[in-house]
NURO-826977 format. One line per field, with one value per residue: x, y, z of N, C-alpha, C in turn; residue in one letter; residue number from 1. Coordinates in Angstrom, 1 decimal. Each point is the difference from the previous one (the first is absolute). Layout:
nc1 = c(X|...)
nc2 = c(Y|...)
nc3 = c(Z|...)
cac1 = c(X|...)
cac2 = c(Y|...)
cac3 = c(Z|...)
cc1 = c(X|...)
cc2 = c(Y|...)
cc3 = c(Z|...)
aa = c(A|...)
i = c(NUM|...)
END
This chain:
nc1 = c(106.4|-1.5|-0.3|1.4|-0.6|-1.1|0.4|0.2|-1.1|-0.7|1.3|-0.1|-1.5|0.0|0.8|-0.8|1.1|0.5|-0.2|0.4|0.0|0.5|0.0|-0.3|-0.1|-0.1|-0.5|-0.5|-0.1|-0.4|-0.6|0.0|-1.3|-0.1|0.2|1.3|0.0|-0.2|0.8|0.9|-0.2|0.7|0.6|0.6|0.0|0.8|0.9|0.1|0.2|0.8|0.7|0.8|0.8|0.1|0.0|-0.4|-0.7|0.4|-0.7|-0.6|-0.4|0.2|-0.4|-1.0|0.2|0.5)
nc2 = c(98.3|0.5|0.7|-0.6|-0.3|0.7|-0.2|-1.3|0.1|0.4|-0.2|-0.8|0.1|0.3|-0.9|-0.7|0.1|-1.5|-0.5|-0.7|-0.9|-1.0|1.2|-0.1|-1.1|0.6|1.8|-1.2|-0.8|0.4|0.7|-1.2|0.3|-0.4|-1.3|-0.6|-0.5|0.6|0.7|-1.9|0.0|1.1|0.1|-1.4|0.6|1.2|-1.0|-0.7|1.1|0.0|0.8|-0.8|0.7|-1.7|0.4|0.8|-1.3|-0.8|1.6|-0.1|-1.2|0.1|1.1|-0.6|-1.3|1.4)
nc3 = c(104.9|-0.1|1.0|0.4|-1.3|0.8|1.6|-0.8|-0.5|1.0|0.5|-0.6|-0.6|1.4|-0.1|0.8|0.9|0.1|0.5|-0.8|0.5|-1.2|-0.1|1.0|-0.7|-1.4|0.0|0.2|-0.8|-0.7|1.2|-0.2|-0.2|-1.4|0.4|-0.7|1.1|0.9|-0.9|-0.2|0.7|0.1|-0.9|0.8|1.6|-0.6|-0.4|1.9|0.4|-1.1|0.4|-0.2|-1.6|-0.3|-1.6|0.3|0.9|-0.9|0.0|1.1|-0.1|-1.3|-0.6|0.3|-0.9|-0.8)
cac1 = c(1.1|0.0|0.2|1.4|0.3|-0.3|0.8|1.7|0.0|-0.1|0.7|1.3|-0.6|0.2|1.0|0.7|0.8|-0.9|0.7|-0.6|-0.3|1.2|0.7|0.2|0.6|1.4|1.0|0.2|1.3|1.4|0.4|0.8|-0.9|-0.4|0.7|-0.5|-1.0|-1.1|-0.6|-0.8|-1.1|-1.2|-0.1|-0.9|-2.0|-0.8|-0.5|-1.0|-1.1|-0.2|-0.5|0.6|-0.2|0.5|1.0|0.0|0.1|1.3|1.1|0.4|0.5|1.4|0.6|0.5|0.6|1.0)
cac2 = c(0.1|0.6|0.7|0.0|-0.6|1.4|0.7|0.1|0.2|1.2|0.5|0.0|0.6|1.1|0.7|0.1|-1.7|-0.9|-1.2|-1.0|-0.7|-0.4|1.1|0.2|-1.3|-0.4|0.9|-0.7|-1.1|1.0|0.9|-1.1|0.1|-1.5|-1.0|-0.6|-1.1|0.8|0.8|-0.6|-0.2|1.3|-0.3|-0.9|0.5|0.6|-1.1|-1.0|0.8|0.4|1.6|0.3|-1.1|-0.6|1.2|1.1|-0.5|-0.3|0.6|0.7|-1.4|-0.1|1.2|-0.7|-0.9|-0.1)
cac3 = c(-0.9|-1.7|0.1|0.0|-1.1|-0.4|0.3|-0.4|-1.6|0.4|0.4|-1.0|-1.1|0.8|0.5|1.1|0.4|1.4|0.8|0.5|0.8|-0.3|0.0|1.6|0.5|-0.8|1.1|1.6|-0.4|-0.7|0.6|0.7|1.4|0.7|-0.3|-0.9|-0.1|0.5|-1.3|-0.9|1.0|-0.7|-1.9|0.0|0.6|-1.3|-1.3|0.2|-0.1|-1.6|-0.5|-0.9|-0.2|0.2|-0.7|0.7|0.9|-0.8|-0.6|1.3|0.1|-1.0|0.7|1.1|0.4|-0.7)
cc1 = c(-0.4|0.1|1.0|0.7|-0.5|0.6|1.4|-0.4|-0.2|0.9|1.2|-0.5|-0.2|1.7|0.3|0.4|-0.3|1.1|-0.8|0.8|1.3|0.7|0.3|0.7|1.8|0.5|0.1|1.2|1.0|0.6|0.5|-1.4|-0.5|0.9|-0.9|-0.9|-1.4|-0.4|-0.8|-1.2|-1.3|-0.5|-1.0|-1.3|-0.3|-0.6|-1.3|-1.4|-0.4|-0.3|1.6|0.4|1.7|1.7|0.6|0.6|1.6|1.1|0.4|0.8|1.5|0.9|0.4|1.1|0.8|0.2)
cc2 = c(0.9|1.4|0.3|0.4|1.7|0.8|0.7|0.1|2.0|0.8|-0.3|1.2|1.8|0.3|-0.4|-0.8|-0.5|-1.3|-1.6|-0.9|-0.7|1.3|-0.1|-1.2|0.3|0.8|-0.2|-0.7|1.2|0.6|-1.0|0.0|-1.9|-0.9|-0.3|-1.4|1.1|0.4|-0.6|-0.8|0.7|-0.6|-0.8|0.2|1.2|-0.6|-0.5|0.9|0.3|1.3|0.3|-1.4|-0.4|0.6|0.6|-0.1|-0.8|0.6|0.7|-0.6|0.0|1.2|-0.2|-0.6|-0.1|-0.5)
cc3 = c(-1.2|1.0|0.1|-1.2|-0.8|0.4|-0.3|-1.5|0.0|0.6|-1.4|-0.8|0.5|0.2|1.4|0.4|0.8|0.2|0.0|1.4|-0.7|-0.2|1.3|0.3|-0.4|1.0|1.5|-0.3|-0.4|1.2|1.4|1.4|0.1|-1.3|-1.8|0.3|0.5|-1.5|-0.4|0.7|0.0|-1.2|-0.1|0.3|-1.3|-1.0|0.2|0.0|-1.1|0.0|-0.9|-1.4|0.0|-0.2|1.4|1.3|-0.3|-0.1|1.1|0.9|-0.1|1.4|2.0|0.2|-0.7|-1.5)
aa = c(X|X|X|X|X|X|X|X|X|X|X|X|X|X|X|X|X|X|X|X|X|X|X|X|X|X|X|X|X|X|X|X|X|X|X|X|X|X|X|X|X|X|X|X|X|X|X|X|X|X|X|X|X|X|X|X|X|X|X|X|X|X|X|X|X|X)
i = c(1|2|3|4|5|6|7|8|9|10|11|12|13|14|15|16|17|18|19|20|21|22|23|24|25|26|27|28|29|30|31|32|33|34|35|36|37|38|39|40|41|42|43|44|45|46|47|48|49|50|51|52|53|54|55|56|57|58|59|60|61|62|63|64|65|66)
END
């Protein structure tokens, strides 16, 4: 995780863009490829893993489900 946490502190501070992983989840849902229960499914195994925080995980959540 700290390396994760460099990597995306080094790419905002460089300029360059990147994707996280709930970035890939919302434009799956968005783009109708998996179901609002699958999204939130996902959410759930991200959380459980804790590489994101809760806010965040909430707020993708929201956008999900409306």
């Amino acid at each position: 995780m700290i390396y994760y946490k460099k990597a995306i502190n080094a790419c905002r501070i460089l300029g360059i863009k990147f994707i996280t992983a709930l970035d890939i989840l919302l434009a799956m849902h968005t783009n109708n490829l998996i179901s609002n229960e699958k999204a939130n499914i996902s959410l759930d195994r991200l959380e459980e893993f804790g590489w994101y925080n809760k806010e965040l995980i909430n707020r993708i959540r929201s956008e999900i489900n409306g």
